[in-house]
N, CA, C and O atoms as a Tripos MOL2 file, in Angstrom:
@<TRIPOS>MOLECULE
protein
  236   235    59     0     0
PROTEIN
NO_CHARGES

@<TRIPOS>ATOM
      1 N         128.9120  119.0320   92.8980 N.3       1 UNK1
      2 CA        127.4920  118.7690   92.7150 C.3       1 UNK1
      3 C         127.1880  117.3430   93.1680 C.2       1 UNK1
      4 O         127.8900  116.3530   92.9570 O.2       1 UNK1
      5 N         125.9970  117.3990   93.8440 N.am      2 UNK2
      6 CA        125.6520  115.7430   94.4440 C.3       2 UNK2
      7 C         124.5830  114.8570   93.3060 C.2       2 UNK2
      8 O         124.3870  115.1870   92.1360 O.2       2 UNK2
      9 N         124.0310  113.7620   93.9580 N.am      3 UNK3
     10 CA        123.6650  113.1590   93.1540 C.3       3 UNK3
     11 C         122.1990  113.2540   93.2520 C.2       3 UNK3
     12 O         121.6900  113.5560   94.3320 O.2       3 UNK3
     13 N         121.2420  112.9430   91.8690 N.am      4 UNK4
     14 CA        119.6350  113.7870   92.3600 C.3       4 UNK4
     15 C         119.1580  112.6610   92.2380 C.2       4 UNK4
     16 O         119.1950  111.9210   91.2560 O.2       4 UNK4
     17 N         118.4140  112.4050   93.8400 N.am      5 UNK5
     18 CA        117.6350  111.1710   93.9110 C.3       5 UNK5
     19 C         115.8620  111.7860   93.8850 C.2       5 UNK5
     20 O         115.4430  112.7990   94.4460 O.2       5 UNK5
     21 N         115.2620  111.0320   93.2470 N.am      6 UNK6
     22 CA        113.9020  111.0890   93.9990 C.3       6 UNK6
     23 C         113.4190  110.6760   95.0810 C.2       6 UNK6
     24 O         113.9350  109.6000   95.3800 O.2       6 UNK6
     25 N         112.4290  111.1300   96.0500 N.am      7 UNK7
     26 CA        112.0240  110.1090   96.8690 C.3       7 UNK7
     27 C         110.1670  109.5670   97.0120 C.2       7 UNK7
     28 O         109.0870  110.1570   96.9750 O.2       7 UNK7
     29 N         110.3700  108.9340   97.0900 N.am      8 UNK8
     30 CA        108.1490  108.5060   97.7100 C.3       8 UNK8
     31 C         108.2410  108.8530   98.7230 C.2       8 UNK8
     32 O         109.0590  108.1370   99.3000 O.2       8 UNK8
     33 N         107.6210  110.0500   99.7360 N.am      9 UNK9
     34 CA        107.3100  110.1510  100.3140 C.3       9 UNK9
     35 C         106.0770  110.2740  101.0230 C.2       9 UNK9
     36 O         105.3460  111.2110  100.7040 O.2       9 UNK9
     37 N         105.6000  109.2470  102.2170 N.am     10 UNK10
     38 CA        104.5220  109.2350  102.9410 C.3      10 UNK10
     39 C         104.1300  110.4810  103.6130 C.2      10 UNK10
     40 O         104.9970  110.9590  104.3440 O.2      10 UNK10
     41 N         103.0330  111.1030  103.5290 N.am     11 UNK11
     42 CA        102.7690  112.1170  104.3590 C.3      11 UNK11
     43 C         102.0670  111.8250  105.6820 C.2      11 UNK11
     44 O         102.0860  112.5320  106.6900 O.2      11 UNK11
     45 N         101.3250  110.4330  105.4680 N.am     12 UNK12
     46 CA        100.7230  109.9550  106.4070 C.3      12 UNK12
     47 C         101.8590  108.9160  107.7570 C.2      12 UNK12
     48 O         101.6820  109.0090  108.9720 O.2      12 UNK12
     49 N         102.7590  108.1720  107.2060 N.am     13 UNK13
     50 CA        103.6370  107.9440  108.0970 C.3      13 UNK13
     51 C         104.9520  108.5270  108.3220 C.2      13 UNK13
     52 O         105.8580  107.9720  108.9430 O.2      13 UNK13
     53 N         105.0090  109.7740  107.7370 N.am     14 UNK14
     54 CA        106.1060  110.3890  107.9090 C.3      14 UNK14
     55 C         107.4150  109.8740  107.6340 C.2      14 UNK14
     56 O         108.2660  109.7230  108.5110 O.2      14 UNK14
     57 N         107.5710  109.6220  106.5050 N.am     15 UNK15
     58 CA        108.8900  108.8380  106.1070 C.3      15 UNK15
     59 C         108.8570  108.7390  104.5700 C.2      15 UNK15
     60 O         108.0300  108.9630  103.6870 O.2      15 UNK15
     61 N         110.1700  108.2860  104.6510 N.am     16 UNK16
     62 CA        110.7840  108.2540  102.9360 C.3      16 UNK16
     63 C         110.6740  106.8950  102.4250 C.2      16 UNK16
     64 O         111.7090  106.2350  102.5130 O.2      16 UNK16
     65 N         109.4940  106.2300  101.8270 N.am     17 UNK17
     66 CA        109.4030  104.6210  101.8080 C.3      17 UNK17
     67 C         110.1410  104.4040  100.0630 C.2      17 UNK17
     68 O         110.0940  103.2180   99.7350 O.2      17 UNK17
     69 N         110.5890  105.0580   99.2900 N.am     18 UNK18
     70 CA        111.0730  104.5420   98.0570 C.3      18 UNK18
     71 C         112.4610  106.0490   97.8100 C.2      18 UNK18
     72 O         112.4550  107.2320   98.1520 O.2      18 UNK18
     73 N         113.2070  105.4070   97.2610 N.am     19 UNK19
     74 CA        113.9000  106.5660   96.8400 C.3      19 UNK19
     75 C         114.5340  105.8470   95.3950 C.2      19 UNK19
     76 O         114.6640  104.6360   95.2180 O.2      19 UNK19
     77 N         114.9510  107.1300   94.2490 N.am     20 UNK20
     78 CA        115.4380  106.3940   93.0690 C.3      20 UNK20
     79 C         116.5770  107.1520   92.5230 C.2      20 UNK20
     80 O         116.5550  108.0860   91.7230 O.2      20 UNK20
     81 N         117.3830  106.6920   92.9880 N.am     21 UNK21
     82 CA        118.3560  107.8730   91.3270 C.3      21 UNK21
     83 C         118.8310  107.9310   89.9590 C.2      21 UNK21
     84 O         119.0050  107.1080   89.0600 O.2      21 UNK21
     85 N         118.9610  109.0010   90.0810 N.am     22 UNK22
     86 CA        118.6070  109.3410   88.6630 C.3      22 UNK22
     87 C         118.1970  110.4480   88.0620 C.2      22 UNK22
     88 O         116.9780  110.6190   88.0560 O.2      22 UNK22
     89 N         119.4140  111.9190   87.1300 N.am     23 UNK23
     90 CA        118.7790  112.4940   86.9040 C.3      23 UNK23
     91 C         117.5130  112.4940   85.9280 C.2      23 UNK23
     92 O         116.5790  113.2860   85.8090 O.2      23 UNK23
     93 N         117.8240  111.3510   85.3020 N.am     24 UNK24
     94 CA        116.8350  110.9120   83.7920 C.3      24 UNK24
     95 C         115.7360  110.8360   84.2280 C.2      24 UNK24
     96 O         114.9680  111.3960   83.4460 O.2      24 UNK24
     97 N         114.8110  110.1020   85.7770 N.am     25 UNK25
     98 CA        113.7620  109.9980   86.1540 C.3      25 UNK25
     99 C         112.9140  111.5590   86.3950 C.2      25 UNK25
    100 O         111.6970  111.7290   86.3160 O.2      25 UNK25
    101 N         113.9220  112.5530   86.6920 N.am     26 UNK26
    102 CA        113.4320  114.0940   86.9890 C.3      26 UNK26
    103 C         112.7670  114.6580   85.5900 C.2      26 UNK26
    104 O         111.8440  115.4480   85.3890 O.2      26 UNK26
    105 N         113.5990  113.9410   84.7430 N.am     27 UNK27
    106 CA        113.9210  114.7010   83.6160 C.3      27 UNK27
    107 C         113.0260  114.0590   82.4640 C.2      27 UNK27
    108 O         112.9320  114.4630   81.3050 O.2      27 UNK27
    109 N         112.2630  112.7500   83.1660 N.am     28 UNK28
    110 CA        111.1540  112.3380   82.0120 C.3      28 UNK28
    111 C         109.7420  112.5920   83.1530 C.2      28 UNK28
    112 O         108.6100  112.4040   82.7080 O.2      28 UNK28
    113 N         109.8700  112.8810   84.1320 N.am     29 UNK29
    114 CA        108.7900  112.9190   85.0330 C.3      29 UNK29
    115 C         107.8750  111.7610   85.3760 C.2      29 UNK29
    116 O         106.6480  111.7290   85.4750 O.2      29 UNK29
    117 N         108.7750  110.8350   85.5260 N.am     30 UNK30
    118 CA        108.4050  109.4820   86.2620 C.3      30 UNK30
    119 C         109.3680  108.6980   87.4310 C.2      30 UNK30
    120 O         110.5930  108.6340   87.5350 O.2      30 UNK30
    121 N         108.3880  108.1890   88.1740 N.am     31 UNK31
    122 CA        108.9750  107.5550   89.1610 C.3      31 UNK31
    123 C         109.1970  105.8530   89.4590 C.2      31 UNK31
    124 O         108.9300  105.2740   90.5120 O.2      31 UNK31
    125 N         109.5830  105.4430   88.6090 N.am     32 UNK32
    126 CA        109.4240  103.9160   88.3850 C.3      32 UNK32
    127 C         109.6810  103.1870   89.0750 C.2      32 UNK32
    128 O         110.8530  103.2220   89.4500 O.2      32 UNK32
    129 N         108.8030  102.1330   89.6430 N.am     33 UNK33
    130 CA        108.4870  101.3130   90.7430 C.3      33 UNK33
    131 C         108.4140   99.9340   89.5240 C.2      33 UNK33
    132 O         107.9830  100.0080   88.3730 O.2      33 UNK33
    133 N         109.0130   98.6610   90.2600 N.am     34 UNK34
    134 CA        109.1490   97.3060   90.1160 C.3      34 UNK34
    135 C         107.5590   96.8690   90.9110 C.2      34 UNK34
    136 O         107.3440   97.2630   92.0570 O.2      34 UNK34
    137 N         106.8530   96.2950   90.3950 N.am     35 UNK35
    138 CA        106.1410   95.4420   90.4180 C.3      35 UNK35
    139 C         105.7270   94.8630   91.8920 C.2      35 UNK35
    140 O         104.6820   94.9350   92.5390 O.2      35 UNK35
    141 N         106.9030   94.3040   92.1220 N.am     36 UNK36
    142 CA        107.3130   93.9600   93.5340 C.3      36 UNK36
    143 C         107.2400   95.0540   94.1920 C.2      36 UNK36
    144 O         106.2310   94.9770   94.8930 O.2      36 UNK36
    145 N         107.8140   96.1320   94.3650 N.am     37 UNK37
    146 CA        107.3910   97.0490   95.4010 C.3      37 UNK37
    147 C         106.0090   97.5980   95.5700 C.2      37 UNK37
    148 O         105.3340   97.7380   96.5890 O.2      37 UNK37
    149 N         105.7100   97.9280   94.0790 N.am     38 UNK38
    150 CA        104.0180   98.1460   93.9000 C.3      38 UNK38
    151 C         102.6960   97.3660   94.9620 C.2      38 UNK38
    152 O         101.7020   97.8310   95.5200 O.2      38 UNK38
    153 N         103.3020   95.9700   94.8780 N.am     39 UNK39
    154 CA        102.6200   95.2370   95.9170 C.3      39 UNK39
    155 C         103.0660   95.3070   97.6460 C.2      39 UNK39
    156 O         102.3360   94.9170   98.5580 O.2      39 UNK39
    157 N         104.3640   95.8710   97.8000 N.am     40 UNK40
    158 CA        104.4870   96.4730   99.2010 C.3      40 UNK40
    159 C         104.0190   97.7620   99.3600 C.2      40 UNK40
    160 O         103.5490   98.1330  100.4350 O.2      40 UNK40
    161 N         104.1320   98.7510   98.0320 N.am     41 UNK41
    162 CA        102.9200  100.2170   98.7890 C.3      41 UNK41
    163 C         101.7650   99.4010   98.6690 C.2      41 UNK41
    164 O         101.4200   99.0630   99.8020 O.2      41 UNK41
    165 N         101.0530   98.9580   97.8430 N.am     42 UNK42
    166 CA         99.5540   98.8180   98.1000 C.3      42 UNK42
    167 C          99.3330   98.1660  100.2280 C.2      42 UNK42
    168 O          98.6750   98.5090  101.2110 O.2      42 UNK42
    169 N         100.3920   97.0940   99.8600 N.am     43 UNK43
    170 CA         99.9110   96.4370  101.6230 C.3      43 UNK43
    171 C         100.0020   97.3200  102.5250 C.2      43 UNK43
    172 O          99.0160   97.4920  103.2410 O.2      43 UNK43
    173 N         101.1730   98.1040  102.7380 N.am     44 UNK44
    174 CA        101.5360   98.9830  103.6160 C.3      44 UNK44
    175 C         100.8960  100.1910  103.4550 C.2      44 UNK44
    176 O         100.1780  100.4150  104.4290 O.2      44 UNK44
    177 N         100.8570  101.1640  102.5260 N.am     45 UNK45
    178 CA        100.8580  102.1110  102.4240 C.3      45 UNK45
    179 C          99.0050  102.5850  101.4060 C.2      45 UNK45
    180 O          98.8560  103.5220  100.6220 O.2      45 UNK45
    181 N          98.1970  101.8130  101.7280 N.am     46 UNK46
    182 CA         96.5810  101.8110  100.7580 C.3      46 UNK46
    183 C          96.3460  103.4400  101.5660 C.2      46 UNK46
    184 O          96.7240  103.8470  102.6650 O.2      46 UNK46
    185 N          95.6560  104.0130  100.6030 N.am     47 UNK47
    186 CA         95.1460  104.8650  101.1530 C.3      47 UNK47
    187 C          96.2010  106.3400  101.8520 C.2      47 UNK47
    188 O          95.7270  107.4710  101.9650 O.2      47 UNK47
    189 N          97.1960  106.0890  102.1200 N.am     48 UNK48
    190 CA         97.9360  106.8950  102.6080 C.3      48 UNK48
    191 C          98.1040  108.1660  101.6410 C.2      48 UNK48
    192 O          98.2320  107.8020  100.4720 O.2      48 UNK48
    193 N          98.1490  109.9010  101.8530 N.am     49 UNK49
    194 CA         98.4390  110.7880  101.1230 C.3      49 UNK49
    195 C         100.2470  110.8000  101.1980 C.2      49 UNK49
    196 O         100.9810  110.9200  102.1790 O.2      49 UNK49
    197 N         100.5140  110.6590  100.0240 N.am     50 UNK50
    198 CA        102.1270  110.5000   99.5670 C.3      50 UNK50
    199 C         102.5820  111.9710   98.5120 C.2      50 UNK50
    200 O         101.8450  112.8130   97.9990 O.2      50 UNK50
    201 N         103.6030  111.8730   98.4880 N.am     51 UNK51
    202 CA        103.9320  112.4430   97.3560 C.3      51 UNK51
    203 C         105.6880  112.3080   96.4620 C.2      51 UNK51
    204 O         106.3260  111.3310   96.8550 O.2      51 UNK51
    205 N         106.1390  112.8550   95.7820 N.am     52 UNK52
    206 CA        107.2270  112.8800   95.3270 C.3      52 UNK52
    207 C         107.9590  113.9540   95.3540 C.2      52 UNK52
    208 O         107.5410  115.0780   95.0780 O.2      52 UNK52
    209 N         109.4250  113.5950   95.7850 N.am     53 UNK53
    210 CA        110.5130  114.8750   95.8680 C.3      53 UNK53
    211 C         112.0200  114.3590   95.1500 C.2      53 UNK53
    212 O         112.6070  113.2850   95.0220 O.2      53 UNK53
    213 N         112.2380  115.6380   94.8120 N.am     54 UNK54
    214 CA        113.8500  115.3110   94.1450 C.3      54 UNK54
    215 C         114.9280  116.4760   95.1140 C.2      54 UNK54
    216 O         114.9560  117.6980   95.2590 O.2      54 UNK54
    217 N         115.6700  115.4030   95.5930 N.am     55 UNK55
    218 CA        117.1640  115.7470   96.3900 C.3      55 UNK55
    219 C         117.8140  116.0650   95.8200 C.2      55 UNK55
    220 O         117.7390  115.8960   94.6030 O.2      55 UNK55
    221 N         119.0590  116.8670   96.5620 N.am     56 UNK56
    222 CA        120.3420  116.3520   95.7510 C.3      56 UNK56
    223 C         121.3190  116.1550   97.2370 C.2      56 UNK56
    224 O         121.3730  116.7730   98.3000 O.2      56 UNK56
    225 N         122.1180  114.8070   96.5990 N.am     57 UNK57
    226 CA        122.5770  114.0950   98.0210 C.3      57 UNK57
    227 C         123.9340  114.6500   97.4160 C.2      57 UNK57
    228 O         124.3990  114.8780   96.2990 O.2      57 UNK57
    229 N         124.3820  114.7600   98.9390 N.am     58 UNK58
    230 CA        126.1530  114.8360   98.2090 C.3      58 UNK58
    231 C         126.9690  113.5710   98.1550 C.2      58 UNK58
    232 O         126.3760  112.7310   98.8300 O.2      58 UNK58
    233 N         127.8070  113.1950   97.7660 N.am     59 UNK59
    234 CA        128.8140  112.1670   97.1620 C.3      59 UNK59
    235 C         129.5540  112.1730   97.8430 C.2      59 UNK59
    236 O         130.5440  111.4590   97.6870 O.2      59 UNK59
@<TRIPOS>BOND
     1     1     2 1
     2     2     3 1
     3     3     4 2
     4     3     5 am
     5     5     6 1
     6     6     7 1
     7     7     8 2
     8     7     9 am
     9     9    10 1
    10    10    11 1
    11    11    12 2
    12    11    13 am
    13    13    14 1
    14    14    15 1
    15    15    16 2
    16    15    17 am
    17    17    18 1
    18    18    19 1
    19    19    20 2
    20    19    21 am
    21    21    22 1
    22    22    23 1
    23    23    24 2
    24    23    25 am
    25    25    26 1
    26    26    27 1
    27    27    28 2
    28    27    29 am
    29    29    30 1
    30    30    31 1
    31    31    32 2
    32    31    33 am
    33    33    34 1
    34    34    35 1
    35    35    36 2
    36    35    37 am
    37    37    38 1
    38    38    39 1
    39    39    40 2
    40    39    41 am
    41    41    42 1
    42    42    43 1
    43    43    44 2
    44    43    45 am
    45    45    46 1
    46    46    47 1
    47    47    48 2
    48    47    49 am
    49    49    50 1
    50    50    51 1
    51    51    52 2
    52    51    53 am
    53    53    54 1
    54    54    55 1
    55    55    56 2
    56    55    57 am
    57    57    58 1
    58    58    59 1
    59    59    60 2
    60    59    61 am
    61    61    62 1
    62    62    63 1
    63    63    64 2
    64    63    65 am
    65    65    66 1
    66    66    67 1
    67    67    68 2
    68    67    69 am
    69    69    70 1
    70    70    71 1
    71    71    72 2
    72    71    73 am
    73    73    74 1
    74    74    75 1
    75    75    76 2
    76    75    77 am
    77    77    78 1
    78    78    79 1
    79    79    80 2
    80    79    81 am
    81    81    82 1
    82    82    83 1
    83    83    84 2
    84    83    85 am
    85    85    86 1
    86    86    87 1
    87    87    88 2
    88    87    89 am
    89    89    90 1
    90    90    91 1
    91    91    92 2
    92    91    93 am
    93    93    94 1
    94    94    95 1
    95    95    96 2
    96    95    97 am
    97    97    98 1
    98    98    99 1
    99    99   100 2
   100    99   101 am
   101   101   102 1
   102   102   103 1
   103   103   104 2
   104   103   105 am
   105   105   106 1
   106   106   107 1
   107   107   108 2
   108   107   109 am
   109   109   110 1
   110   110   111 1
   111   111   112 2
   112   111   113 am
   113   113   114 1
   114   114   115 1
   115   115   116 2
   116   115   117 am
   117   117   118 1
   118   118   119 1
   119   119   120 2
   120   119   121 am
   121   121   122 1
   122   122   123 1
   123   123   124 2
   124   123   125 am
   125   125   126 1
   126   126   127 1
   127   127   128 2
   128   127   129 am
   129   129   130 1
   130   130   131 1
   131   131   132 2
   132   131   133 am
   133   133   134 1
   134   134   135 1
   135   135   136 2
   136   135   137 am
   137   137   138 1
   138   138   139 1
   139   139   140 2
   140   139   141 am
   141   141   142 1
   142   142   143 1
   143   143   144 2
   144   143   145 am
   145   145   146 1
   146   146   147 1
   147   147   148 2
   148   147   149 am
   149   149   150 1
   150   150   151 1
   151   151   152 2
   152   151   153 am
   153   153   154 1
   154   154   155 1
   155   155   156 2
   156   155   157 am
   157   157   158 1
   158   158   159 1
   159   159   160 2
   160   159   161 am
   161   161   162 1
   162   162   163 1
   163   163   164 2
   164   163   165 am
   165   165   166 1
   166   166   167 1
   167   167   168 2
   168   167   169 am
   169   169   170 1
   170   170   171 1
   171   171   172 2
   172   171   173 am
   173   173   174 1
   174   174   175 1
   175   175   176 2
   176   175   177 am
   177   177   178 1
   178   178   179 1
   179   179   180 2
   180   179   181 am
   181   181   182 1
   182   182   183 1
   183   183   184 2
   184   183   185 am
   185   185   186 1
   186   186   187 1
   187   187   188 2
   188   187   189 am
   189   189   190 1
   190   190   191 1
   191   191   192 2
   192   191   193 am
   193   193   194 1
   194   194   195 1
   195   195   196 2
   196   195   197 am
   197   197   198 1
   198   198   199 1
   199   199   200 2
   200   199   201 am
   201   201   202 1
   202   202   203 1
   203   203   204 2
   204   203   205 am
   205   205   206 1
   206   206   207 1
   207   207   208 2
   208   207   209 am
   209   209   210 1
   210   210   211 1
   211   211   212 2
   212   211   213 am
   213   213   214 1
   214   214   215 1
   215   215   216 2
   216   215   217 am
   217   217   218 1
   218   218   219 1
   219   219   220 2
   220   219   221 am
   221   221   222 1
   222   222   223 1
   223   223   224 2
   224   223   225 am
   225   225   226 1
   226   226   227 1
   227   227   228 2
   228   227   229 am
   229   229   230 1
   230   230   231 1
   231   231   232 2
   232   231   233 am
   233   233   234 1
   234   234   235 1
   235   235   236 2
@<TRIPOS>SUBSTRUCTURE
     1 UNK1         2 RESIDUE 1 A UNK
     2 UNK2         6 RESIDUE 1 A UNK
     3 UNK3        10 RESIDUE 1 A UNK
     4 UNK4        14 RESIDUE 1 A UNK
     5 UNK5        18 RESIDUE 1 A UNK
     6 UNK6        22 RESIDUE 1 A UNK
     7 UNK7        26 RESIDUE 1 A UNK
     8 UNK8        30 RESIDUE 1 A UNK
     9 UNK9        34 RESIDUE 1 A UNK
    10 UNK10       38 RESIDUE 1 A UNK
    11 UNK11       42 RESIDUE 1 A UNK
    12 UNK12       46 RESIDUE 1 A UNK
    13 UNK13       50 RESIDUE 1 A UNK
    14 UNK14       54 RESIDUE 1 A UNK
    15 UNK15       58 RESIDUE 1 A UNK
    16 UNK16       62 RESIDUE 1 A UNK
    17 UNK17       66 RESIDUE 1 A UNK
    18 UNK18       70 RESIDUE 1 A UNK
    19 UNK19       74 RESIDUE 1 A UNK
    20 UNK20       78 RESIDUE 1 A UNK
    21 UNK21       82 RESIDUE 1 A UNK
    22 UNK22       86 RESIDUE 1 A UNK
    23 UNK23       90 RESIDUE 1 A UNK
    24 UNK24       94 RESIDUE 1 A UNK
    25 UNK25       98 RESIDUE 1 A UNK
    26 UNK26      102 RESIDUE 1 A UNK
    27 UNK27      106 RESIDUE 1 A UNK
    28 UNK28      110 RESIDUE 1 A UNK
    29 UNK29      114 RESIDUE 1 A UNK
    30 UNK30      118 RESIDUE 1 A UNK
    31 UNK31      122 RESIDUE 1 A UNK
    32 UNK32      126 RESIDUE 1 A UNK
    33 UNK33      130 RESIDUE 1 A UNK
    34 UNK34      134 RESIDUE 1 A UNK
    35 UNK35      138 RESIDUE 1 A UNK
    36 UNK36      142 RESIDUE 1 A UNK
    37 UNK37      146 RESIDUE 1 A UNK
    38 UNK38      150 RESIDUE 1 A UNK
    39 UNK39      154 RESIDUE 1 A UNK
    40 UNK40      158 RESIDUE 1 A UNK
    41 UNK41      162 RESIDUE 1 A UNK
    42 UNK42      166 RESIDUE 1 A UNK
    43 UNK43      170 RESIDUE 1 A UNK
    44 UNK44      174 RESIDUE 1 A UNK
    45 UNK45      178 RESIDUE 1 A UNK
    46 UNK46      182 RESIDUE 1 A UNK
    47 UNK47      186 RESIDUE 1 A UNK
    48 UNK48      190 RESIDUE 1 A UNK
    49 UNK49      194 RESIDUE 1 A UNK
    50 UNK50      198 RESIDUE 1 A UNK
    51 UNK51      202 RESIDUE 1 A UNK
    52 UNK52      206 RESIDUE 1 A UNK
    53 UNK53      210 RESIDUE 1 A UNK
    54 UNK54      214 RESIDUE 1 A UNK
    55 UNK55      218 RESIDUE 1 A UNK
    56 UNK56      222 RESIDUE 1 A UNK
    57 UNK57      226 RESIDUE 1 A UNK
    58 UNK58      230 RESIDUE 1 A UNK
    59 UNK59      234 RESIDUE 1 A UNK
């Protein structure tokens, strides 16, 4: 069994801009972002349709 990451994914730039692991984050239904990154989606990413996905990567 691999390991279950989440990811932020942009729908508008087509890419994976945050990823987190952790099954505990699946499993409380949050995606927790530092402060600091919060202020790199807002610059980069305002307005963009995003969403969230859970992987499972292998090891």
């Amino acid at each position: 069994m691999g390991i279950i990451t989440m990811q932020l994914v942009c729908d508008t730039c087509k890419k994976v801009i945050l990823e987190k692991e952790g099954e505990e984050h699946l499993m409380n239904e949050r995606f927790p972002i530092t402060g600091e990154e919060a202020k790199k989606l807002d610059l980069e990413h305002r307005g963009h349709e995003c969403h969230i996905e859970a992987v499972e990567k292998s090891q």
